[in-house]
C-alpha positions as CSV (number, residue, x, y, z in Angstrom):
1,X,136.5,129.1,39.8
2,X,136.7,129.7,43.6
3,X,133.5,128.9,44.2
4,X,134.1,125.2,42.5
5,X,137.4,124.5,44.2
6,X,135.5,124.9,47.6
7,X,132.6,123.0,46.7
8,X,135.4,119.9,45.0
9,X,137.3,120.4,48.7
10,X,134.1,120.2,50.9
11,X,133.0,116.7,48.7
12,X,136.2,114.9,48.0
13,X,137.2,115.3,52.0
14,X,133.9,115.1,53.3
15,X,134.8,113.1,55.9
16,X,137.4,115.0,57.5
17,X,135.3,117.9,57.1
18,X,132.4,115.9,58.9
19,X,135.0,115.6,61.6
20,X,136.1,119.6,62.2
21,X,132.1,119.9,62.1
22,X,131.9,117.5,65.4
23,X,134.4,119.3,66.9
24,X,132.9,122.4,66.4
25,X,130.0,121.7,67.2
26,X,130.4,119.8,70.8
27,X,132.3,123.3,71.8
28,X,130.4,125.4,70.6
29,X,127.3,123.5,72.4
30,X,129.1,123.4,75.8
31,X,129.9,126.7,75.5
32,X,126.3,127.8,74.4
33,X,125.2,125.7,77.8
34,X,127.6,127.0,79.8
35,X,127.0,130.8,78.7
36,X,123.2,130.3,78.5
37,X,123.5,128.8,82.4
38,X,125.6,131.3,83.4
39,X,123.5,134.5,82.7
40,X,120.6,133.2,84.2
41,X,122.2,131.5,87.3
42,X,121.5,134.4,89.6
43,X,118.2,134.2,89.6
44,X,118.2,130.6,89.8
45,X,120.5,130.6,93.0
46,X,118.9,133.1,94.7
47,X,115.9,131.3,94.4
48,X,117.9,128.2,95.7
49,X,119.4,130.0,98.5
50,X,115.4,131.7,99.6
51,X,114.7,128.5,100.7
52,X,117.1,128.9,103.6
53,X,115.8,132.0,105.0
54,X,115.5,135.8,104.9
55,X,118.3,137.8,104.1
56,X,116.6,141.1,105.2
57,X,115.3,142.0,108.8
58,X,113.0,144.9,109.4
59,X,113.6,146.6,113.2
60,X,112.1,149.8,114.9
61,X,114.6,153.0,114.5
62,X,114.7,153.3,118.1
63,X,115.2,150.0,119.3
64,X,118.5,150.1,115.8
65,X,119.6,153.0,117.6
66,X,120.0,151.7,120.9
67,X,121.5,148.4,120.1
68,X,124.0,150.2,117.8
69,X,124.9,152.6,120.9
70,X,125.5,149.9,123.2
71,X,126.1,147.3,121.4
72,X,123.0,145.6,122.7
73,X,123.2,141.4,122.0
74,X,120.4,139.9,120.0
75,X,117.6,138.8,122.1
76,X,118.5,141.0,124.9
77,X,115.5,144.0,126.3
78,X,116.1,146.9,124.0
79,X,113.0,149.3,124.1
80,X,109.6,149.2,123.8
81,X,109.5,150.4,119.8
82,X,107.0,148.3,117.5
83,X,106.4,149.0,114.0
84,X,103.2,149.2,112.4
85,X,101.0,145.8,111.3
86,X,99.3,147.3,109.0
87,X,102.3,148.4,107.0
88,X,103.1,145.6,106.3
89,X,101.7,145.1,103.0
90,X,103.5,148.1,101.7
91,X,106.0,145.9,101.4
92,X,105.3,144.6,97.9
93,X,104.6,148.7,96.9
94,X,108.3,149.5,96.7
95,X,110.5,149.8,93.4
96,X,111.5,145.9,93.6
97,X,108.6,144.5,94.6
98,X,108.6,141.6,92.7
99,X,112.0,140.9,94.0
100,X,110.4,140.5,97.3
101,X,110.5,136.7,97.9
102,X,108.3,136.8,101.2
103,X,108.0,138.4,104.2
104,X,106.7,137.8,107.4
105,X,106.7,139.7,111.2
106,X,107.4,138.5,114.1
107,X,106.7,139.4,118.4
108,X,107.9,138.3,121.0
109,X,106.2,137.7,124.6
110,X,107.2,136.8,127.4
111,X,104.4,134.3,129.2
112,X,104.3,131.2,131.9
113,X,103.5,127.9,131.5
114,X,100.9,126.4,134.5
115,X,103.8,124.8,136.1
116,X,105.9,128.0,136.3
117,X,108.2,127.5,133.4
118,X,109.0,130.6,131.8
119,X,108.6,131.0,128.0
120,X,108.5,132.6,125.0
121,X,105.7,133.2,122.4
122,X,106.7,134.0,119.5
123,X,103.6,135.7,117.2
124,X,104.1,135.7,113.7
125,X,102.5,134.4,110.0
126,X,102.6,130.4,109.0
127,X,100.7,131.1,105.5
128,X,98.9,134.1,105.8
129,X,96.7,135.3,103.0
130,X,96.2,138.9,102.1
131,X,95.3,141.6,100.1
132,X,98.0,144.3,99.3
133,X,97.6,148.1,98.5
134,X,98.1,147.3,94.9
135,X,95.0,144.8,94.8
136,X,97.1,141.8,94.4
137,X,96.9,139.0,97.2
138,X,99.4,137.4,98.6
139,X,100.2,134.2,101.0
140,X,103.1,134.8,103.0
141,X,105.1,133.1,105.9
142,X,107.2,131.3,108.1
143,X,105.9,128.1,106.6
144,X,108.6,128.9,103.2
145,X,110.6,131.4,105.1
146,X,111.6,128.4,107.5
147,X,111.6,125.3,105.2
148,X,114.4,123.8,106.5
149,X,112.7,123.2,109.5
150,X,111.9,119.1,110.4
151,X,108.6,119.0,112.0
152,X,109.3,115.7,113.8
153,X,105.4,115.4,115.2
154,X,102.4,116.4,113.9
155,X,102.0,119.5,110.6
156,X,102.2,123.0,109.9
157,X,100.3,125.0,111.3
158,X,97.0,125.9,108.7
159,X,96.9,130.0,109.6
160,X,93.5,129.9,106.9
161,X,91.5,127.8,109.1
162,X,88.7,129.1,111.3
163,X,90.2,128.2,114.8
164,X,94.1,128.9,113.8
165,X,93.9,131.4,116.9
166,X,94.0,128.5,119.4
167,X,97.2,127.0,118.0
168,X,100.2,126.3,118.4
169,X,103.6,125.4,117.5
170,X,106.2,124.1,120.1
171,X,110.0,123.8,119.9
172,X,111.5,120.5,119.8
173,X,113.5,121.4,123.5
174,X,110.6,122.6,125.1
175,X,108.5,119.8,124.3
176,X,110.9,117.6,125.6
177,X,110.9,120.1,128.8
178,X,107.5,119.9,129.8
179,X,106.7,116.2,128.1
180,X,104.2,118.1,125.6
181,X,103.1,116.1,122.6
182,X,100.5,116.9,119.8
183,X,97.0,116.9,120.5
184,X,98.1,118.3,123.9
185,X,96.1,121.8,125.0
186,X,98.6,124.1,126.8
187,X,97.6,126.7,129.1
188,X,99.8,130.3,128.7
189,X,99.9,133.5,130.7
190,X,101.2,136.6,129.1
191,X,101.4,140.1,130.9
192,X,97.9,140.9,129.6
193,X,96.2,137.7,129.3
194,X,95.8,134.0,128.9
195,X,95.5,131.5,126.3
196,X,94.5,127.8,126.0
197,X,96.4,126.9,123.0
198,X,96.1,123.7,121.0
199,X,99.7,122.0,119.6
200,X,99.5,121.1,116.3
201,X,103.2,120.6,115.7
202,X,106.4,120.1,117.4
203,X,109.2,121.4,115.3
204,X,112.9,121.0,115.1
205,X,114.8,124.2,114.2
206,X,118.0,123.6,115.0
207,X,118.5,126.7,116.8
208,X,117.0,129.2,120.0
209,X,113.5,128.7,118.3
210,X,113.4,125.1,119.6
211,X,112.9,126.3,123.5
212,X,110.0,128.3,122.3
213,X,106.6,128.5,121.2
214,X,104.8,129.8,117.8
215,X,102.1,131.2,117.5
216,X,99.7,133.6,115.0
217,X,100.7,137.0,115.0
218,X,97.1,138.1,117.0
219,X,96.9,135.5,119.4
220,X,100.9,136.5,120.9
221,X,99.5,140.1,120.5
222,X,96.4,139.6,123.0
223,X,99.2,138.1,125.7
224,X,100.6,141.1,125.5
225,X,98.2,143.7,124.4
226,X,100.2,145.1,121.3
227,X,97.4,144.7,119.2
228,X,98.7,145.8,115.6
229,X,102.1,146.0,116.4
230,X,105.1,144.1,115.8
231,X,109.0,143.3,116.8
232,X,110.8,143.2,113.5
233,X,109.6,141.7,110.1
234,X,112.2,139.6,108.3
235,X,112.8,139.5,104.3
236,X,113.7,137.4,101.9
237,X,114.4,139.1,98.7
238,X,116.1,138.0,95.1
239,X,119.2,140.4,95.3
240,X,122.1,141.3,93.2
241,X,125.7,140.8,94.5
242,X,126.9,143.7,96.0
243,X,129.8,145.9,93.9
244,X,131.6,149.2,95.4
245,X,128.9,151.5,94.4
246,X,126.4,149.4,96.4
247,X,129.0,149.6,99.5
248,X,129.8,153.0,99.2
249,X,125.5,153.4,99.2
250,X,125.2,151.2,102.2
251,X,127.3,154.0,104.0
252,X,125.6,157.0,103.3
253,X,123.1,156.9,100.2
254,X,123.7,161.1,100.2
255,X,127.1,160.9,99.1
256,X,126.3,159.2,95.7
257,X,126.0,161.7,92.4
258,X,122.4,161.7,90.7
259,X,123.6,159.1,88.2
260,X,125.0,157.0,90.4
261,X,121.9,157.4,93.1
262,X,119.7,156.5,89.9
263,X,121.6,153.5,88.8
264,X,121.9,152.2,92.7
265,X,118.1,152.8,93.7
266,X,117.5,150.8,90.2
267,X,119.6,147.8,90.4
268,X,118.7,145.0,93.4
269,X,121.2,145.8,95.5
270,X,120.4,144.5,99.0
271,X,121.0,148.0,100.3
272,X,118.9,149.6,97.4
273,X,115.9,147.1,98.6
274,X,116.5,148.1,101.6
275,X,116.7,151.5,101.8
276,X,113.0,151.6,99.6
277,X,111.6,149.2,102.6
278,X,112.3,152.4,105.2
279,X,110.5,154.0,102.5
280,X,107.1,152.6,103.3
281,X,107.2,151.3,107.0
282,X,107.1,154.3,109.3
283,X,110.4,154.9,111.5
284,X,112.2,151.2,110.6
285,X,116.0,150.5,109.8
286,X,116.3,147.5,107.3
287,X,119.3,145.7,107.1
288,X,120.7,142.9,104.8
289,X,121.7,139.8,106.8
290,X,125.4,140.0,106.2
291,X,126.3,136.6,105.9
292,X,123.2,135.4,103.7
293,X,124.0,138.3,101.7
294,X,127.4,137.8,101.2
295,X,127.5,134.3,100.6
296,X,124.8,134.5,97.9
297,X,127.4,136.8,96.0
298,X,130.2,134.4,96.8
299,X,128.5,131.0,95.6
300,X,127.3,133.2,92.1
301,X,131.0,134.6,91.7
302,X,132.4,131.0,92.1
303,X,129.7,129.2,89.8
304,X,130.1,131.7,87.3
305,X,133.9,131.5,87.3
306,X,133.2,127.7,87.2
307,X,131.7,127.7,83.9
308,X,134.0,130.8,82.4
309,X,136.2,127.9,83.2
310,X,134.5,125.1,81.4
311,X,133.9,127.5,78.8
312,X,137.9,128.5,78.1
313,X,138.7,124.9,78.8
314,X,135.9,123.5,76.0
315,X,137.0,126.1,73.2
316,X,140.6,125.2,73.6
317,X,139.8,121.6,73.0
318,X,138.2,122.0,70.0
319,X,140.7,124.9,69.0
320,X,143.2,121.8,69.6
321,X,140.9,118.9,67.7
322,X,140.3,121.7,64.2
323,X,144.5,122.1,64.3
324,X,145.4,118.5,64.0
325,X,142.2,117.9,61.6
326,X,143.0,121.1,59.2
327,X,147.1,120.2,59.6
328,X,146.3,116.1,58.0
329,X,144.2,118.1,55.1
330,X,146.5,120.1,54.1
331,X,149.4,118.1,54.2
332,X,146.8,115.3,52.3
333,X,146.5,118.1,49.8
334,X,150.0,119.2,49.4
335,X,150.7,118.0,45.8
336,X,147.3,119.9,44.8
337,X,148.7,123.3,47.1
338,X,152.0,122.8,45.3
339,X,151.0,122.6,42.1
340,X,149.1,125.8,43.2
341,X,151.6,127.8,43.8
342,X,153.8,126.2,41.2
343,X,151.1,127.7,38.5
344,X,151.7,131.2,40.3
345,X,149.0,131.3,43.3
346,X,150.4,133.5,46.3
347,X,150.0,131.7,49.7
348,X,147.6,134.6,50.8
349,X,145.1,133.4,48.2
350,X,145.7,129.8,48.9
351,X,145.1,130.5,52.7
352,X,142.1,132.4,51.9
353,X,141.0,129.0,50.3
354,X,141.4,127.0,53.3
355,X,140.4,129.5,55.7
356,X,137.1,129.8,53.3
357,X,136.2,126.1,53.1
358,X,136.9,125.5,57.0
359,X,134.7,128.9,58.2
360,X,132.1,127.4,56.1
361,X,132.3,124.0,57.5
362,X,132.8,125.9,61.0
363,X,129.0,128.1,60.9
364,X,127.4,124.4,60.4
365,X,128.9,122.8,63.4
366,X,128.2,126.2,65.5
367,X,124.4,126.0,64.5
368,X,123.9,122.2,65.2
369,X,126.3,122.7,68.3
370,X,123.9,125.7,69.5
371,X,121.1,124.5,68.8
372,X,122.5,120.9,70.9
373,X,123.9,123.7,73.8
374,X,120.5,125.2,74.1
375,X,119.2,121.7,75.1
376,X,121.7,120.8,77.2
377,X,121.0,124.1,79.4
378,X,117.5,123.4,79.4
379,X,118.5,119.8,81.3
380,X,120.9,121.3,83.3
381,X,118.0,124.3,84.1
382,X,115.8,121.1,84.9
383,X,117.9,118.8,87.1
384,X,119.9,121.6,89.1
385,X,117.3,124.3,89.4
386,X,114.1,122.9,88.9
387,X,113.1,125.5,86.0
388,X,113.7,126.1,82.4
389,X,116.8,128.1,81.5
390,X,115.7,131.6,79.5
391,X,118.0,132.2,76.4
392,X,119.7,135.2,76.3
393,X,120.6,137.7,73.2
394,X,123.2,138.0,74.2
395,X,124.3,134.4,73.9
396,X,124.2,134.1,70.3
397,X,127.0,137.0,69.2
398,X,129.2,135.5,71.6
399,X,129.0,131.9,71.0
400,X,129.2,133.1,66.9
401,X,132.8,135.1,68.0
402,X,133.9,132.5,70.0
403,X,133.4,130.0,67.0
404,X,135.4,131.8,64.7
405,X,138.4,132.8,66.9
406,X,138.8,128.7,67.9
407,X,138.6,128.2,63.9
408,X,141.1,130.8,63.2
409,X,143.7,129.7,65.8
410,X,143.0,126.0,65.0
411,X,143.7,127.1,61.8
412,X,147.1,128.9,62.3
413,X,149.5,125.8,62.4
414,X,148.3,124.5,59.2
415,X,148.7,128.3,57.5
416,X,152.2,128.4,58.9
417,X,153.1,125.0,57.3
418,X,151.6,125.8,54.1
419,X,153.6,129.1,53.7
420,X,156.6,127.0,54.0
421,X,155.5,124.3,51.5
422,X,157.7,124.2,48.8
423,X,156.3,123.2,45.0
424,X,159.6,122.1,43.7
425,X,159.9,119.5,46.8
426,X,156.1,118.8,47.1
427,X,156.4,118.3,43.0
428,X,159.3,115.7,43.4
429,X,157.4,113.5,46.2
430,X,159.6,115.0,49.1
């Protein structure tokens, strides 16, 4: 008998039942999209935000030290500390290696030009190719690490070529300096040495880089004799936005219980990658480029509030579209509910009726509308990101709870007025 009152209902108002269905079903795919976004945004706006530099930088111990102690300004003469070259590659050996972006070193030397100018030669990787501890290989550089820069004349510079050591890179401002175009050959004098060097690009940076001149790493090391040795090496690594146990690890790693030391050196903090960099290069301190890594936690903690937002906002219109559509069916259907309970039905059974018939009509518009949300991500993944948005698990429970609470509240007015309906009036047309 149940059973064929709700399938009479679901036919004989098909068309406002067709209606809650469409509401459902464009919240509960917004929602889905939202949700599905959401949980894999991080990755997606790290990514983003790689492209606009490292977030980590590599230094000697000695040459931390001293700058801490006297508060030493960048760029000024610290010591004469290098790290290893050849440690480099261990790198991509640590815990979250594959959260390592790319890398790339850098030295500086001080040199002439043959007029007198006074310069500096910076030695580091453009795409360097090479094979790591673990047997993978890898091409790293300042050709991705420093994408934003507009090379206003001329090209990279190819590092994989046979005469790469004879080349060069100038800053926009010193270019302008010393009138130096591509194609020129520019003769520089370190404190060991001397190079003819061929420039291949000129380069707009935007910052102190443009008064200077790039070289590879080897050719800035024979200026200066430092063969195999290097300044600082700077990071760019996928990281997770910092909480208090990752502050409270960034101040002393020792004062963490086991548990908690286990759960920081496991998650991507950017102290946790950090702290498993000193690991493998021999006396270093790495540190997280504060403002990098702050704002990456900043723009994910406003884009996921964003669609939390959109979210709340999309299930309360559709909680608002099923109330008005459940009220006109049950006030269409008051002489039938009258009769009802004019026969003896209580209004908990006649609310289980409704609630029965509308749940049912509910679970098909939350399976076309997740099945619609899923796609929707996957063009938002597309046209914002550039890659395909993974479905989560997770997503599925949640957008299923979230379906039925919006039904059930939706539903609450019309319960409410029902309880109230009265046979005897309903009976006598009032």
């Amino acid at each position: 008998m149940f059973g064929r009152m709700v399938r009479g209902v679901l036919f004989r108002q098909w068309k406002k039942m067709l209606m809650i269905v469409i509401t459902i079903a464009l919240g509960a795919s917004l929602a889905t999209a939202m949700l599905s976004v959401m949980m894999d945004v991080g990755d997606k706006i790290n990514q983003e935000l790689k492209t606009y530099g490292a977030n980590i930088v590599v230094t000697p111990k000695e040459s931390s030290v001293i700058s801490n102690l006297y508060d030493i300004e960048d760029g000024e003469e610290t010591t004469n500390a290098y790290l290893a070259e050849d440690e480099l590659g261990n790198i991509k050996t640590i815990f979250w290696a594959f959260n390592i972006v790319d890398f790339t070193p850098f030295i500086d030397v001080s040199a002439t030009l043959d007029d007198g100018a006074e310069c500096t030669v910076v030695g580091t990787w453009f795409n360097h190719h090479m094979e790591l501890p673990t047997g993978e290989e890898l091409d790293a550089g300042i050709k991705e690490l420093r994408s934003w820069w507009d090379i206003t004349e001329g090209e990279w510079l190819d590092e994989q070529t046979s005469d790469n050591e004879d080349r060069c890179m100038v800053g926009v401002e010193l270019a302008e300096e010393e009138n130096i175009s591509v194609g020129d050959v520019i003769h520089v004098t370190g404190s060991s040495g001397d190079k003819e060097l061929e420039v291949v690009g000129i380069f707009d940076a935007g910052g102190d880089e443009d008064a200077e001149i790039f070289t590879p790493l080897n050719t800035a090391q024979a200026l200066a004799d430092l063969d195999g040795k290097v300044d600082s090496i700077e990071v760019s690594a996928l990281t997770t936005p910092d909480n208090e146990l990752a502050e409270k690890a960034a101040k002393d790693p020792g004062s963490l219980t086991v548990k908690q030391y286990e759960t920081w050196y496991c998650t991507a903090y950017a102290s946790s990658i950090c702290y498993q960099i000193t690991e493998v290069i021999t006396d270093s301190v790495a540190s997280p480029v504060r403002q990098v890594a702050d704002s990456e936690g900043t723009i994910l903690e406003k884009t996921q509030l964003l669609m939390i937002l959109i979210t709340i906002m999309s299930m309360i219109g559709s909680a608002l579209g099923i109330c008005n559509l459940v009220t006109a069916s049950v006030m269409e259907r008051s002489g039938e509910i009258g009769l009802m309970k004019a026969v003896g039905a209580q209004s908990r059974s006649i609310i289980g009726l409704v609630l029965t018939e509308i749940l049912i009509t509910a679970a098909v518009g939350g399976v076309i509308g997740f099945f619609a949300g899923l796609g929707f991500a996957q063009i938002i993944g597309n046209t914002v990101f550039g890659s395909a948005i993974t479905l989560r698990i997770m997503v599925i429970p949640i957008v299923a709870i979230l379906v039925f609470v919006i039904t059930f509240i939706g539903c609450l007015p019309a319960f409410r007025m029902l309880m109230r309906l009265r046979p005897t009036e309903v009976l006598h047309g009032k």
